[in-house]
C-alpha positions as CSV (number, residue, x, y, z in Angstrom):
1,X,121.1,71.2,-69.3
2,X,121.9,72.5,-66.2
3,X,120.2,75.7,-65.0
4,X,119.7,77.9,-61.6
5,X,115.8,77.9,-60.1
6,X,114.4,79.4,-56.9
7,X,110.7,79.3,-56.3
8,X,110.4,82.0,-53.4
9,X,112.4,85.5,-52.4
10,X,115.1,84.8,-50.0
11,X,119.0,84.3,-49.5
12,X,121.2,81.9,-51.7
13,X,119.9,79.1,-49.2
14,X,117.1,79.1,-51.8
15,X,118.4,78.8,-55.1
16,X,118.7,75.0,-57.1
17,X,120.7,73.2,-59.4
18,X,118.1,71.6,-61.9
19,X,118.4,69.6,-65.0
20,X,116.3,71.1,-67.4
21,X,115.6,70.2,-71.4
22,X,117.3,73.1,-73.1
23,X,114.9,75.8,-74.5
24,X,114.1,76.5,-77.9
25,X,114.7,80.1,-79.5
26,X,110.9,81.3,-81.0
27,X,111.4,84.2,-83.4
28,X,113.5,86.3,-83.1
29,X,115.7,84.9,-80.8
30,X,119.4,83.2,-80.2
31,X,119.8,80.2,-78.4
32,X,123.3,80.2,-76.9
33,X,125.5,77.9,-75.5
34,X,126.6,80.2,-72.0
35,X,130.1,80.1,-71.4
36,X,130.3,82.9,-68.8
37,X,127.6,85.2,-66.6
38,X,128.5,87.3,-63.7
39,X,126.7,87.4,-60.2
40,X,125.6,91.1,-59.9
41,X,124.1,93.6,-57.5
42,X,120.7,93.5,-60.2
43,X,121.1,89.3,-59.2
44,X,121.1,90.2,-55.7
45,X,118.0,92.3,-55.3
46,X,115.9,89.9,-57.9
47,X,117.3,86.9,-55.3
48,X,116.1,88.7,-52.0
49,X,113.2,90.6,-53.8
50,X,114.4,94.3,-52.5
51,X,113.7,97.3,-52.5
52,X,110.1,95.6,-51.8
53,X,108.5,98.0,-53.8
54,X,109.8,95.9,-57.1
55,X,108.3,93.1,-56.0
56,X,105.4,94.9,-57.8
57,X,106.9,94.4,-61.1
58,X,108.8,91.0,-60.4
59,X,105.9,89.2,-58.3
60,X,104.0,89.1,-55.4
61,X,104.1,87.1,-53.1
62,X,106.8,84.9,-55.1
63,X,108.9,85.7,-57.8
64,X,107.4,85.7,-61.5
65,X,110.5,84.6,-62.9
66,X,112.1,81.3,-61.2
67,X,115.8,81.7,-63.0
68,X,118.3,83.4,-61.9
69,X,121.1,85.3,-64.3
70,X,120.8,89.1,-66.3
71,X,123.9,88.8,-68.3
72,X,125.9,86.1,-70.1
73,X,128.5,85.1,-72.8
74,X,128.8,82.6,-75.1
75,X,128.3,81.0,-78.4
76,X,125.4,81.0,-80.9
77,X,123.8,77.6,-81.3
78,X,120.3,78.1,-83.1
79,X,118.3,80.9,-84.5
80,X,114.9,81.2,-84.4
81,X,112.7,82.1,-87.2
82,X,113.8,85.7,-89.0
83,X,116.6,86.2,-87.3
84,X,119.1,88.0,-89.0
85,X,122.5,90.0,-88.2
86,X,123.9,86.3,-86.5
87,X,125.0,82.8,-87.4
88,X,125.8,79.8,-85.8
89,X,129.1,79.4,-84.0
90,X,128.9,83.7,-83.6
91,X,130.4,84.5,-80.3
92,X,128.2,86.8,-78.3
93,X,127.1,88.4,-75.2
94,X,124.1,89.9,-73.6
95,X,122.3,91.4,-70.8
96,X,118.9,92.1,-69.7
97,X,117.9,93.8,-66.4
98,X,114.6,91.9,-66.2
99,X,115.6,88.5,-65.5
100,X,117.1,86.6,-68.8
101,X,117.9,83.0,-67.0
102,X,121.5,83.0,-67.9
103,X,122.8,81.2,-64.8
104,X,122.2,78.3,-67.2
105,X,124.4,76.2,-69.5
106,X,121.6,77.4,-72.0
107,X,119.8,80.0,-72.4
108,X,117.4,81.8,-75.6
109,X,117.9,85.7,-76.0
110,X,116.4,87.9,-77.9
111,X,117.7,90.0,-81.0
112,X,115.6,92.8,-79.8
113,X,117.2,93.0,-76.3
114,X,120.9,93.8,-75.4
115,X,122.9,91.6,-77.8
116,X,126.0,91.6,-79.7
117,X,129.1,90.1,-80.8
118,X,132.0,89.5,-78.9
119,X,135.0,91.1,-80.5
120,X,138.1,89.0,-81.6
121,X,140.7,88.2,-79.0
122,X,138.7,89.2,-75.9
123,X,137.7,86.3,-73.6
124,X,134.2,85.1,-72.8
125,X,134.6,86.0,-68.9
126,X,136.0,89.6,-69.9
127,X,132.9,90.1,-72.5
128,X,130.5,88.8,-69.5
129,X,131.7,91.2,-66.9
130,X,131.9,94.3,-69.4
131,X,127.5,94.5,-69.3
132,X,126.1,95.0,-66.0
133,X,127.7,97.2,-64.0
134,X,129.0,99.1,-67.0
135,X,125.2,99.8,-68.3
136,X,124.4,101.4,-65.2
137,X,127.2,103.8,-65.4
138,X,126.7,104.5,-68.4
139,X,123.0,105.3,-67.6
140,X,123.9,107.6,-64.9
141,X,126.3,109.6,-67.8
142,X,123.6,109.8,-70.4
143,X,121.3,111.6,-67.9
144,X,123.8,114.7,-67.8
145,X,125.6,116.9,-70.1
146,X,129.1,115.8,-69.5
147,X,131.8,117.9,-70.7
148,X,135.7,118.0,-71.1
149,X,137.3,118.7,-68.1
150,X,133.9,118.6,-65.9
151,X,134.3,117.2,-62.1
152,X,133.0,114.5,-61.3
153,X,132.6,112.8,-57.9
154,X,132.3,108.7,-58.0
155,X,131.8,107.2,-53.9
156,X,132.0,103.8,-54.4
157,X,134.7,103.1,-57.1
158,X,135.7,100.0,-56.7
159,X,132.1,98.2,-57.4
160,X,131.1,97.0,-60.7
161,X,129.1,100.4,-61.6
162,X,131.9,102.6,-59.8
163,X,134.7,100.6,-61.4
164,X,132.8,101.1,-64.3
165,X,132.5,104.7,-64.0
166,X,135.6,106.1,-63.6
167,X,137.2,104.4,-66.4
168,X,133.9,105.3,-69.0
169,X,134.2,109.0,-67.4
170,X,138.0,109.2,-68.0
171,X,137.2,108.3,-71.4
172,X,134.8,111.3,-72.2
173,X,137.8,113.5,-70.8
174,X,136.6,113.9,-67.4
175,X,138.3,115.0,-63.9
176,X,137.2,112.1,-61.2
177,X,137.9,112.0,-58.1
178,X,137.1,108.4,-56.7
179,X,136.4,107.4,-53.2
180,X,137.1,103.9,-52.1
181,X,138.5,102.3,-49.2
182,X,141.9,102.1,-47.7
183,X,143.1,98.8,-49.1
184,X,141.9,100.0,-52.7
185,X,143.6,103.7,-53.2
186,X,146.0,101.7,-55.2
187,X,143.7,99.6,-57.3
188,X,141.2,103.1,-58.0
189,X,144.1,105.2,-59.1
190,X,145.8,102.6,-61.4
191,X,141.6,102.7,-63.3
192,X,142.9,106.8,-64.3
193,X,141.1,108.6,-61.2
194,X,142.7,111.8,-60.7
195,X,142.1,112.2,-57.0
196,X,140.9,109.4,-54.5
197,X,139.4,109.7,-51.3
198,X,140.1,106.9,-48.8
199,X,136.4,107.3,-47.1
200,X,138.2,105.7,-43.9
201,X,140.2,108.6,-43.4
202,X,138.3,111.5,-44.7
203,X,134.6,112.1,-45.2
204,X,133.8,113.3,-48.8
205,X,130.8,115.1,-48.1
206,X,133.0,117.5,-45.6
207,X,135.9,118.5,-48.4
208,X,136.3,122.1,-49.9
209,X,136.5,121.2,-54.0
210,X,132.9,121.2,-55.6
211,X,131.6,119.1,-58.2
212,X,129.3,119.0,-61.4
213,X,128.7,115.7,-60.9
214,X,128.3,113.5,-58.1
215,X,127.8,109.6,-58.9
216,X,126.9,107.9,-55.5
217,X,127.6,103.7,-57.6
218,X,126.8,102.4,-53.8
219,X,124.2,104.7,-52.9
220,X,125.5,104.9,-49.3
221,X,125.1,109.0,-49.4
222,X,122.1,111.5,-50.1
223,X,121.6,114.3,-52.0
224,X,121.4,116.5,-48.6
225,X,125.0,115.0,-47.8
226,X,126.2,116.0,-51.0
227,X,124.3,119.0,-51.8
228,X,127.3,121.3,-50.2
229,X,129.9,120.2,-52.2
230,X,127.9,120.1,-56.1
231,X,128.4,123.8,-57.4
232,X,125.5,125.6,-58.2
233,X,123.6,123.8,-60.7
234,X,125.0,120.5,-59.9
235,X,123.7,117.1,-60.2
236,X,123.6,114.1,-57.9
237,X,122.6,110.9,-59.4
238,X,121.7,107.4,-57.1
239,X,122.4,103.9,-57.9
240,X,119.5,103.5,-54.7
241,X,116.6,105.0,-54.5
242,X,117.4,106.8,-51.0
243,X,115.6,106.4,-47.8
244,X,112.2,106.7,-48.5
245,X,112.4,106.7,-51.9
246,X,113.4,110.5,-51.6
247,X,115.6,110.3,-54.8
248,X,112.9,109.6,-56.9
249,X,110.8,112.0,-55.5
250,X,113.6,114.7,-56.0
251,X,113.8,114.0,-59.2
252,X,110.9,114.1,-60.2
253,X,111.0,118.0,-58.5
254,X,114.4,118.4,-60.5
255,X,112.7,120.6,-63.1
256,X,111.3,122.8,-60.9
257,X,114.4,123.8,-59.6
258,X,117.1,126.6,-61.4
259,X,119.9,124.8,-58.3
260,X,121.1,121.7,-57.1
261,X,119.1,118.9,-58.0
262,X,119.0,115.4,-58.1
263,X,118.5,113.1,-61.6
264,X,117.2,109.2,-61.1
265,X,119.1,107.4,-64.0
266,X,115.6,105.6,-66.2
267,X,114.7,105.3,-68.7
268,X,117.4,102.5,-69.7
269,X,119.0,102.1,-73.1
270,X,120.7,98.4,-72.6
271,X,121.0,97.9,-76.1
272,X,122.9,100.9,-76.4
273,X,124.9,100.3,-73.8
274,X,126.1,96.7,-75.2
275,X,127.0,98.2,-78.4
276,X,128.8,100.9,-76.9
277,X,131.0,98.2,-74.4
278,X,131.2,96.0,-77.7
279,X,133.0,99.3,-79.3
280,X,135.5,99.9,-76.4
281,X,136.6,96.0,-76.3
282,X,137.1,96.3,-79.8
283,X,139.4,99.1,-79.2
284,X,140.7,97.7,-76.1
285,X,139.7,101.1,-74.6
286,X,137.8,98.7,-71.7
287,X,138.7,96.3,-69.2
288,X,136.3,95.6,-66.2
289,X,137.8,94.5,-63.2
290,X,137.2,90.9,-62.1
291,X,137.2,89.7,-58.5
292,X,136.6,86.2,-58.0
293,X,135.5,83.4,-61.0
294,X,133.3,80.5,-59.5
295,X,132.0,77.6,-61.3
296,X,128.2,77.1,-61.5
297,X,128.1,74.5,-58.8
298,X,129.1,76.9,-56.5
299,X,126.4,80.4,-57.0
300,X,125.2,80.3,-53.5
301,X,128.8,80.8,-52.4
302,X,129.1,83.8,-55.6
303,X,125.5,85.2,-54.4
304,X,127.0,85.6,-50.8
305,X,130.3,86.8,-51.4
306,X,128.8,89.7,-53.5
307,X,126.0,90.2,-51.1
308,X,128.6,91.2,-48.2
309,X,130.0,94.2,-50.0
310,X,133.3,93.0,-49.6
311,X,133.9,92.4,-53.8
312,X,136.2,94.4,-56.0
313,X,134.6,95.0,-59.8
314,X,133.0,91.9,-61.1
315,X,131.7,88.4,-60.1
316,X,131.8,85.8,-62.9
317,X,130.4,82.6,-63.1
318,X,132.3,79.7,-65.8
319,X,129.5,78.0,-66.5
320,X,131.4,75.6,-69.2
């Protein structure tokens, strides 16, 4: 099989092509044929080894894990011993944040992690692109008590968390207001934001409304930006940790505070969080936005487009 290798941090310049024998599933595990996987912003900081202080969990001085991929979609091929809940020929897809090896045309998953079936009718580069960025937004909403008509601020929007965000927020009955750039006002509003903020015009932080809620997708902004426009007990929640790690370190200060404060979005719940995207598919409730589809040959090319910032929603990568 084909399959994506890199034996040192670095930029795409470092990553491989190899052929590989394809793994076998041990128990408790699928082996799946990949169809589809995404380039994502969790791919780009496992690729370039950043923050540095993860390097700590992932490997120092080189990476502990040489493949490349977190998410993927595709079709059951094997099943390892006492596996049950899947057969062969089930369609499914996955994601796990710690490095799963999916930029591969095979790859062995575990029943345990964030797996499910695909519903009927919905394709495998839509199922792919509905895990990643949609996890972490729903991360940041499980962290806060969101109610009907709360406001909600999303900077960032048309990323795959912020995308992700203001279409999951509309759903619990939110009101979003979205910021974006110019050439996306269009794109944001037509996702169900109520309000959006072209950030080349108008600086967010500076406006008069207030907010519950303030998800910062990109983390571009801080809580001391924000802090002026959150009503009193509001909450601002990070994608980033912040300069200096401050948003961690507020966080963890949160409970002593009756005000403002600032959340960190962990622990994670991915398996929740692919049951819940397999539910809105289902319904066809959910549709994440997809930029650009490359084929596996090309993933330096997918690692640096999404590295510049420049994408719109989702990367995917057709692997077969």
């Amino acid at each position: 099989m084909r399959a994506v290798y890199r034996t040192q941090y670095g930029p795409p310049e470092v990553l491989r092509i190899e052929e590989r024998t394809p793994p076998t599933p041990r128990p408790g595990e699928l082996l799946v044929k990949v169809r589809a996987t995404t380039v994502n912003r969790t791919d780009c900081g496992s690729l370039w080894g950043k923050p540095f202080v993860f390097r700590f969990f992932t490997g120092l001085p080189r990476p502990r894990h040489t493949a490349t991929g977190t998410d993927f979609a595709g079709d059951v091929v094997e099943l390892g011993e006492g596996v049950s809940g899947f057969a062969r020929g089930d369609r499914v897809f996955g994601f796990d944040d710690n490095v799963a090896g999916t930029h591969a045309e095979f790859v062995c998953f575990s029943t345990r992690k964030g797996v499910a079936k695909i519903p009927d009718g919905v394709p495998y580069e839509q199922a792919a692109a509905s895990l990643e960025g949609a996890h972490y937004a729903l991360n940041f909403m499980r962290k806060v008590t969101l109610g009907s008509g709360c406001r909600v601020l999303v900077n960032g929007a048309t990323g795959a968390i912020g995308s992700a965000a203001v279409q999951l927020l509309k759903l619990r009955g939110a009101h979003v207001t979205a910021v974006c750039a110019s050439p996306h006002v269009a794109l944001v509003a037509s996702l169900g934001a109520d309000r959006v903020i072209d950030r080349t015009q108008e600086d967010f932080t500076q406006q008069d409304d207030l907010y519950d809620f303030v998800f910062d997708a990109v983390g571009k902004s801080t809580f001391g930006a924000c802090k002026r426009i959150l009503v009193a007990r509001g909450v601002y929640i990070s994608s980033e940790l912040g300069p200096g790690g401050q948003n961690l370190a507020f966080a963890l200060l949160s409970p002593l505070s009756r005000g403002k404060r600032v959340v960190f979005p962990l622990p994670l719940d991915i398996p929740g969080s692919v049951v819940h995207m397999q539910s809105l598919l289902a319904l066809g409730k959910w549709k994440p936005l997809i930029d650009r589809v490359y084929p596996l040959e090309q993933i330096a090319e997918a690692f640096r487009y999404v590295a510049s910032g420049q994408k719109i929603g989702n990367v995917v990568l057709k692997i077969a």
